[in-house]
C-alpha positions in Angstrom: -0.3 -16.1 28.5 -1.0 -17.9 25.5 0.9 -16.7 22.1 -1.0 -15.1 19.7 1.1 -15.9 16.8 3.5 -18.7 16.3 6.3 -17.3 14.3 7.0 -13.7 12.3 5.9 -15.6 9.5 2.2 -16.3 11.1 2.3 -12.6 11.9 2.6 -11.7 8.3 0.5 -14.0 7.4 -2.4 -13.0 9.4 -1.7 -9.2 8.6 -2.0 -10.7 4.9 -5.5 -12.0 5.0 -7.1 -8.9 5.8 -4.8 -6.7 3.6 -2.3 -5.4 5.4 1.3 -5.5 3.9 3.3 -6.1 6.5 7.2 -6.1 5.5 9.6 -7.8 8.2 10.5 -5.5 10.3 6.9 -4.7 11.3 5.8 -8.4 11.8 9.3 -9.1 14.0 8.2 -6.2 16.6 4.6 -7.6 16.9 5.8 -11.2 17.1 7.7 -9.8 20.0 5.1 -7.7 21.5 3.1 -10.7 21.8 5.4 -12.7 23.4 7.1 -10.4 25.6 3.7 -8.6 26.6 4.7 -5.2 26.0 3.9 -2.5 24.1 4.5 -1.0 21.0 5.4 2.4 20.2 5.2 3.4 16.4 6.0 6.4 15.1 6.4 7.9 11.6 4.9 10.4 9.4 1.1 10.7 9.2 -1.0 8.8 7.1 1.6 5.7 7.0 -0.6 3.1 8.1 0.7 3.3 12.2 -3.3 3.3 13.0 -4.3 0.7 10.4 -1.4 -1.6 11.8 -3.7 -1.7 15.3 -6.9 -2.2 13.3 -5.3 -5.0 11.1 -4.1 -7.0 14.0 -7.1 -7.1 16.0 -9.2 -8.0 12.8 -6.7 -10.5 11.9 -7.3 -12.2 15.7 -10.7 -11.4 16.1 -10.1 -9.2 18.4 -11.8 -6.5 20.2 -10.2 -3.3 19.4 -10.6 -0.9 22.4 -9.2 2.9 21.2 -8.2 5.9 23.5 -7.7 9.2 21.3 -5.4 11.0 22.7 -6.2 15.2 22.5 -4.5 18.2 25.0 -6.1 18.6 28.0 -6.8 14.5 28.2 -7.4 13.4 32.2 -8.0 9.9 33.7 -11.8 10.6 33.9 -11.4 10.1 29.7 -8.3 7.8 29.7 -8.8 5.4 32.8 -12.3 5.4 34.5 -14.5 8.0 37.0 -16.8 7.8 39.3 -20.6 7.9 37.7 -21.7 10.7 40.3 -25.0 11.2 39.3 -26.4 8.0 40.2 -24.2 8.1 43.5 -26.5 11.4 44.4 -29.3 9.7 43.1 -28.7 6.4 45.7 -27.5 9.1 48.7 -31.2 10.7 48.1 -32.8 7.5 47.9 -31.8 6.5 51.3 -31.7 9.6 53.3 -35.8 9.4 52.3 -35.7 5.9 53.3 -34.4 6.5 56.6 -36.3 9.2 57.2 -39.5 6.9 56.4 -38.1 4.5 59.1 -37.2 6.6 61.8 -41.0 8.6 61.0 -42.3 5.3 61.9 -40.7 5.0 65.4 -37.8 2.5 64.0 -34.0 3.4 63.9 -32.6 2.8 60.7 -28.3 3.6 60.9 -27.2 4.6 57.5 -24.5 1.9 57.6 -27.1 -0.8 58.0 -29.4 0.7 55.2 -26.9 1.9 52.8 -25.1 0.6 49.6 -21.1 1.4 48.8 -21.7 4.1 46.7 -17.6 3.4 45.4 -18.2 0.0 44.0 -18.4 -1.6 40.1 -22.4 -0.2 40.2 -21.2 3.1 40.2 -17.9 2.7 37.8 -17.4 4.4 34.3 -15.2 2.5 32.4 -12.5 4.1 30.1 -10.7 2.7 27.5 -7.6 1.8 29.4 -10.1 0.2 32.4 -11.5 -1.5 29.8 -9.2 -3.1 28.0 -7.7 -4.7 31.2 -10.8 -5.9 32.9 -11.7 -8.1 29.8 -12.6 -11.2 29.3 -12.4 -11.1 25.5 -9.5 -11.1 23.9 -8.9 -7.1 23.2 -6.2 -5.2 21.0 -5.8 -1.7 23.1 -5.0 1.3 20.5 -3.5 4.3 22.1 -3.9 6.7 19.5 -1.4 9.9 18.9 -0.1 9.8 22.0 2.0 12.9 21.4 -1.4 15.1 21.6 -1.2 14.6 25.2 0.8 16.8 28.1 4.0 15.3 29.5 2.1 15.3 32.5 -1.0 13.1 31.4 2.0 10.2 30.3 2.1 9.3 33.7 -1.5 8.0 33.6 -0.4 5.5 31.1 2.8 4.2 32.9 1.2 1.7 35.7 -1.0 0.2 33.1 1.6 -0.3 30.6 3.7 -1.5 32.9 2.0 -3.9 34.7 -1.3 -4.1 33.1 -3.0 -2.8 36.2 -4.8 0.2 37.2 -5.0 1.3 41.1 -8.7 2.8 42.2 -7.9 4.6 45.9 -11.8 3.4 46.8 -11.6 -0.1 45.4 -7.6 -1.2 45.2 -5.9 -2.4 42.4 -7.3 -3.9 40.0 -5.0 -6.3 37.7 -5.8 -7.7 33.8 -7.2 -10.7 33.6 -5.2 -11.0 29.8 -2.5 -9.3 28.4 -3.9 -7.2 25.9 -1.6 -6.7 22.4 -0.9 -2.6 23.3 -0.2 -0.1 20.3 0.8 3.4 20.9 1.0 5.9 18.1 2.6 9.3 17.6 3.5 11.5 14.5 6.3 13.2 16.6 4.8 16.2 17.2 6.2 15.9 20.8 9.2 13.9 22.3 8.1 11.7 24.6 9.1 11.0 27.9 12.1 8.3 28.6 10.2 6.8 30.9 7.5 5.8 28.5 10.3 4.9 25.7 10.9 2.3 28.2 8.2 0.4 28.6 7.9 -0.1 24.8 8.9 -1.6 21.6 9.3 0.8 19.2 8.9 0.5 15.6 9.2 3.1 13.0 6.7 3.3 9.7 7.8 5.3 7.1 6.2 5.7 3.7 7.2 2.5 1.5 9.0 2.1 -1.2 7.8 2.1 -4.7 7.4 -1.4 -5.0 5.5 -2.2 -1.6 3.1 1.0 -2.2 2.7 -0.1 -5.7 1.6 -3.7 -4.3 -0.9 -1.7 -1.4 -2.3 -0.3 -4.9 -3.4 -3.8 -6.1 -4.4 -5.0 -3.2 -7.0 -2.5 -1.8 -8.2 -1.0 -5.1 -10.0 -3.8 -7.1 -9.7 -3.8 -10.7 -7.0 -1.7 -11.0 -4.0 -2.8 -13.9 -0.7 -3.1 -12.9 0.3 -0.8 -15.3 -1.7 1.9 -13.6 -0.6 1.0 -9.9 2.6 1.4 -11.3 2.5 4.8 -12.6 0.2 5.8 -9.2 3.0 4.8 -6.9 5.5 6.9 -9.6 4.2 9.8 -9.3 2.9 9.6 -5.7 6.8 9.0 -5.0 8.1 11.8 -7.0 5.9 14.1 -5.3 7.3 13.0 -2.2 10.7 14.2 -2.9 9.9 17.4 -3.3 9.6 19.8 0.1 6.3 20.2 0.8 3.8 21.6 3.9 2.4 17.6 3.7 3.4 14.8 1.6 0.7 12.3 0.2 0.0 9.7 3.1 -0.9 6.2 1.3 -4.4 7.0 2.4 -4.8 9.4 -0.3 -2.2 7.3 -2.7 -5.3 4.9 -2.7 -7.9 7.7 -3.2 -6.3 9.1 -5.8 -6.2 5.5 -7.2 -9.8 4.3 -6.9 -10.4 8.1 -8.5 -8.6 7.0 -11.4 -11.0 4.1 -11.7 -13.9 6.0 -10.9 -13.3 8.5 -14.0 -12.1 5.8 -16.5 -8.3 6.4 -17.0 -6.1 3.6 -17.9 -2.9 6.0 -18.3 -2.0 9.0 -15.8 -0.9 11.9 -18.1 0.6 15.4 -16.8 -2.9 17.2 -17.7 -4.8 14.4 -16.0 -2.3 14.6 -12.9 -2.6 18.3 -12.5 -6.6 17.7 -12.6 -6.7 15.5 -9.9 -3.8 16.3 -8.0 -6.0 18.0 -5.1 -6.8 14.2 -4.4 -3.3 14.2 -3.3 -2.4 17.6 -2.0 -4.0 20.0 0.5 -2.5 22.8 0.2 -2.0 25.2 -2.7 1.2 26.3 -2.4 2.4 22.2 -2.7 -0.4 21.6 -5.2 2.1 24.3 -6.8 5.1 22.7 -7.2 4.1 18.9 -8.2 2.1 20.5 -10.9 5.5 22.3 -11.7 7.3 19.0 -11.1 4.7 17.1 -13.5 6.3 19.7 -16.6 9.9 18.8 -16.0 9.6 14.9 -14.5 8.0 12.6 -17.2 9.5 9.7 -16.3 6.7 9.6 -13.7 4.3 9.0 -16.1 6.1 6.2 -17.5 4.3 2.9 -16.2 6.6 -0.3 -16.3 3.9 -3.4 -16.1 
């Protein structure tokens, strides 16, 4: 298998160009991941950039992104492949009138002579994990909040992480013909098994610090002053700290930004904070305290740029 990236640099690099921050640790495990072949498990709180990361890295390749979306009650006819049984039917009907046809006739027709192998790739419904496998392209598989799932349904995943292989009873086992760069994600709603632990590399995304989050700021919300990324990633950070239902993902550190923009402020003020701080916050009762937090901490509302 051919390396994707030549050093942790080149993987931070890459990430760079399409506007991803990637700090070392994150570049090191997908350095890895690419030239061990294995997976990578990232967890971390919600909104943290875990999906993005996926996203980044194929777009950074060019690669084909292939995404399974992992819910409860997921089964291998959505995760791995099924049989399209419709048309099967449709070509079982279609030959039982053709041999009735022939034998009307006075011929003999056996329905191993006149019939197709209703289990072959005709009659295949690819799924995402099928898919990424069987391609020729290259392909960046994201297995998204894998901690939706049942214990149970991990086992579907194990062969093919393990071995990049997928068995069908009616047609064998079928191997990849590349190694696709493999991303699992989970906000640890769940634990998950050892046994998929294993088969991974795991890397942990939490939110970043004021400096990196400040620099995400500038670098996906044109136009915006340093001065005012700075006081954004302030007060996004203070909010943090507090205990909340759900803290501000970076996500909505950047729409709270570009709304900034949008309404014309150059300077974030408590009252303009408290007006817009639904932007940030979803629920009242942590809408709540920040706005409580805005009266007492301003030295969030100090920018330094």
């Amino acid at each position: 298998m051919d390396a994707r990236f030549d050093t942790v640099s080149d993987v931070r690099d890459h990430l760079k160009q399409v506007d991803y921050l990637a700090d070392e640790g994150i570049s090191g495990v997908v350095y890895l991941a690419d030239r061990l072949g294995k997976p990578v498990l990232v967890e971390g709180p919600a909104g943290t950039g875990k999906t993005q990361l996926a996203k980044s890295v194929a777009e950074s390749l060019g690669a084909r992104l292939i995404r399974l979306q992992c819910y409860e009650g997921l089964d291998e006819a959505k995760a791995i492949y099924e049989w399209n049984y419709k048309k099967q039917l449709l070509r079982i009907q279609t030959e039982r009138n053709t041999r009735e046809a022939v034998e009307q006739e006075g011929g003999k027709a056996a329905w191993d002579d006149i019939s197709t192998d209703i289990f072959s790739d005709e009659f295949l419904l690819t799924r995402p994990l099928l898919e990424a496998i069987s391609a020729d392209d290259p392909v960046v598989l994201l297995i998204d909040e894998v901690d939706r799932v049942e214990v149970e349904t991990e086992a579907l995943l194990l062969e093919v992480l393990s071995d990049y292989q997928v068995s069908i009873p009616e047609l064998g086992t079928l191997t990849a013909k590349q190694i696709p760069l493999v991303f699992l994600t989970s906000n640890n709603t769940r634990e998950l098994s050892e046994a998929l632990k294993r088969r991974c590399l795991f890397l942990h995304i939490d939110y970043p610090d004021l400096e990196r989050e400040k620099e995400i700021v500038l670098t996906k919300v044109p136009d915006i002053t340093e001065a005012l990324a700075d006081q954004v990633a302030r007060i996004v950070r203070s909010i943090r700290q507090l205990e909340l239902k759900k803290s501000p993902s970076v996500s909505e550190t950047l729409d709270w930004a570009r709304t900034l923009m949008i309404l014309g402020v150059e300077s974030v003020d408590e009252s303009t904070a408290t007006e817009t701080i639904n932007i940030l916050l979803k629920y009242q009762s942590d809408i709540a305290k920040a706005v409580r937090e805005f009266s007492k901490d301003q030295a969030a509302f100090k920018a330094v740029g």
